[in-house]
C-alpha positions in Angstrom: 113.8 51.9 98.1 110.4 52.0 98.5 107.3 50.3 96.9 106.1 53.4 95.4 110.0 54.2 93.9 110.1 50.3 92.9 106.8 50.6 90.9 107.3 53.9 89.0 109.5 55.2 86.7 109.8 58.0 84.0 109.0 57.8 80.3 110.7 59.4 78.1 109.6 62.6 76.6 108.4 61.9 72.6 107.6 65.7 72.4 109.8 67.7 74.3 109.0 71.3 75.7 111.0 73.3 72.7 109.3 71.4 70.2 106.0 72.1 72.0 106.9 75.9 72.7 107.1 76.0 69.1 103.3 75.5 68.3 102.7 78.5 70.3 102.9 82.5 70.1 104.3 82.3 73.5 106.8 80.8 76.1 105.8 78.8 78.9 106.9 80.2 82.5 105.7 80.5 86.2 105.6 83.9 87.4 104.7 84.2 90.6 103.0 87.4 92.0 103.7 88.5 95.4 102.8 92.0 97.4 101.9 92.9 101.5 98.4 93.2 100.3 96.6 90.1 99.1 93.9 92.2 97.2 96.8 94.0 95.0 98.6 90.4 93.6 95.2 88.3 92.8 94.4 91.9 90.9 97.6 92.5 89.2 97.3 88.4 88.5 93.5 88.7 86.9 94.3 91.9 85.1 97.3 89.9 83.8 94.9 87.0 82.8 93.1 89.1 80.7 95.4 90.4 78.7 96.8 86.9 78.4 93.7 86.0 77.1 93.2 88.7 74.6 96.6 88.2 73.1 94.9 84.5 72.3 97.5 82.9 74.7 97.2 79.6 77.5 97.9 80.5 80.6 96.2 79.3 84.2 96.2 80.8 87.1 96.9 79.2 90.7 95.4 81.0 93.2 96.4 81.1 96.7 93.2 80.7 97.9 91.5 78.2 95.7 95.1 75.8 96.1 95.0 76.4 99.9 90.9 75.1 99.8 92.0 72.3 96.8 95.3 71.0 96.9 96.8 71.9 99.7 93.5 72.0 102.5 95.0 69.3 104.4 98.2 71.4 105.1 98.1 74.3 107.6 101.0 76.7 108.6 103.5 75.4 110.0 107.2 75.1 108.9 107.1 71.6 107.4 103.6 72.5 105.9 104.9 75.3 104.2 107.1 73.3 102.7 105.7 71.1 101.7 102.6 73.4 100.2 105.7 75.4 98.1 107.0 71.8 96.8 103.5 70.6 95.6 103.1 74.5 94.2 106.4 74.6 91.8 105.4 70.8 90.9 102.2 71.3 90.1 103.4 74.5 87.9 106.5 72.2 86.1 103.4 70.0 85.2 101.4 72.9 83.7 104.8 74.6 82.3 105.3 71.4 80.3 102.2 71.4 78.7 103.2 74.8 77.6 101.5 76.8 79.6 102.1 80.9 81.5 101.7 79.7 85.2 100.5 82.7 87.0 100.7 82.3 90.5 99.5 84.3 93.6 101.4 83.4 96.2 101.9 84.1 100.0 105.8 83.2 100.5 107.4 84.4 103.4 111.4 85.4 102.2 113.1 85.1 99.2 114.6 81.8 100.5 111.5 80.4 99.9 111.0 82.0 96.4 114.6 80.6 95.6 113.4 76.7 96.6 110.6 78.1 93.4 113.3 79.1 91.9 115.7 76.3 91.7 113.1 74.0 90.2 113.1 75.4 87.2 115.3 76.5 84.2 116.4 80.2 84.4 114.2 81.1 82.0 110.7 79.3 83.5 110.6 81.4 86.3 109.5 85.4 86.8 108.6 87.0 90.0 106.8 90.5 89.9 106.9 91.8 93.6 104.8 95.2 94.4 106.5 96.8 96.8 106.1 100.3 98.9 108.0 102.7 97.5 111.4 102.7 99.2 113.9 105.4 99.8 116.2 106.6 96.9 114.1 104.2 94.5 112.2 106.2 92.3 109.1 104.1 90.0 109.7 104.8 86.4 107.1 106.4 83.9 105.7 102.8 83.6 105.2 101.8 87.2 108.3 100.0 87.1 110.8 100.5 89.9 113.9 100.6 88.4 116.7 99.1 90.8 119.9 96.6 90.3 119.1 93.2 91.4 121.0 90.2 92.8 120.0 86.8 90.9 117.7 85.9 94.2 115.7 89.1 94.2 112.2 89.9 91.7 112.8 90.5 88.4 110.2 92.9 88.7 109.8 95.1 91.1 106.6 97.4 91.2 105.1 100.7 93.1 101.9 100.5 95.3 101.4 103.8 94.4 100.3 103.0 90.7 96.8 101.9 89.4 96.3 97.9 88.8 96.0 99.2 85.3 99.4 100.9 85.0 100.8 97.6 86.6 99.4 95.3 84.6 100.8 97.3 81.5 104.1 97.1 82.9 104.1 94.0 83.2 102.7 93.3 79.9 105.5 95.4 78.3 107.9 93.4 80.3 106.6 89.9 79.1 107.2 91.3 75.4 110.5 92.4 76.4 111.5 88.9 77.8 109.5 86.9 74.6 106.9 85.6 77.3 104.7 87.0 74.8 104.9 87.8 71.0 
């Protein structure tokens, strides 16, 4: 064991996350945006935010770009750095989950592997991934932006067109948070 593992321990919770998630209007959750185009997430991720903030709700949002100049500037891109920078990610976001926070996340991840190691470090229902996507043969985008497609547990829970405006997107989504109770 070492010194550090010798020194620390964990306290018990006094105030556990249901009794916290009960002071609020909404759920705490990490949803992590992901698209090819960089510009389309962090907008579908601020337009997001500002609904969030207009329903009155606390959320943050983790950019890609601020954690990789913050947080994570001493890590470049290799195999174990990208490891490691997804590791200090979903910790960082259990720590703001817990304080009952929406975690909105822009994030650069290369497979769904490495959405799954997101994945697995939280409950089943702390964790939301919205994926815009090209459209795709025989996949046709609903009235609301929405793709509509059957989906393995590993795979987005929501899946949305390039071909719609940020604004359509974002209202997707937004209906979708109410659907799922993110949001009241």
């Amino acid at each position: 064991m070492d010194k550090l593992s010798e020194r620390s321990f964990q306290e018990p919770e006094i105030v556990d996350k249901t009794t916290r998630a009960q002071l609020k209007s909404e759920r705490p959750i990490l949803v992590c945006f992901s698209a090819a185009r960089e510009e389309q997430k962090l907008a579908l991720a601020r337009g997001m935010e500002q609904k969030l903030k207009a329903f009155g709700c606390r959320y943050f949002l983790l950019d890609e770009q601020t954690l990789r100049h913050g947080l994570c500037s001493d890590l470049g891109f290799s195999e174990q750095d990208c490891r490691e920078y997804l590791r200090r990610i979903g910790h960082l976001a259990k720590l703001l989950i817990d304080t009952q926070l929406i975690v909105l996340a822009t994030v650069n991840l290369e497979s769904q592997s490495e959405f799954q190691y997101l994945r697995d470090l939280f409950k089943r229902d702390e964790f939301l991934q919205v994926e815009i996507r090209g459209v795709e043969p025989n996949v046709e985008p609903t009235q609301s932006g929405r793709v509509t497609r059957a989906r393995s547990s590993s795979e987005p829970e929501i899946v949305l067109s390039d071909q719609e405006s940020i604004t359509t997107m974002v209202e997707a989504c937004l209906a979708e948070f109410q659907r799922r109770n993110i949001v009241v």
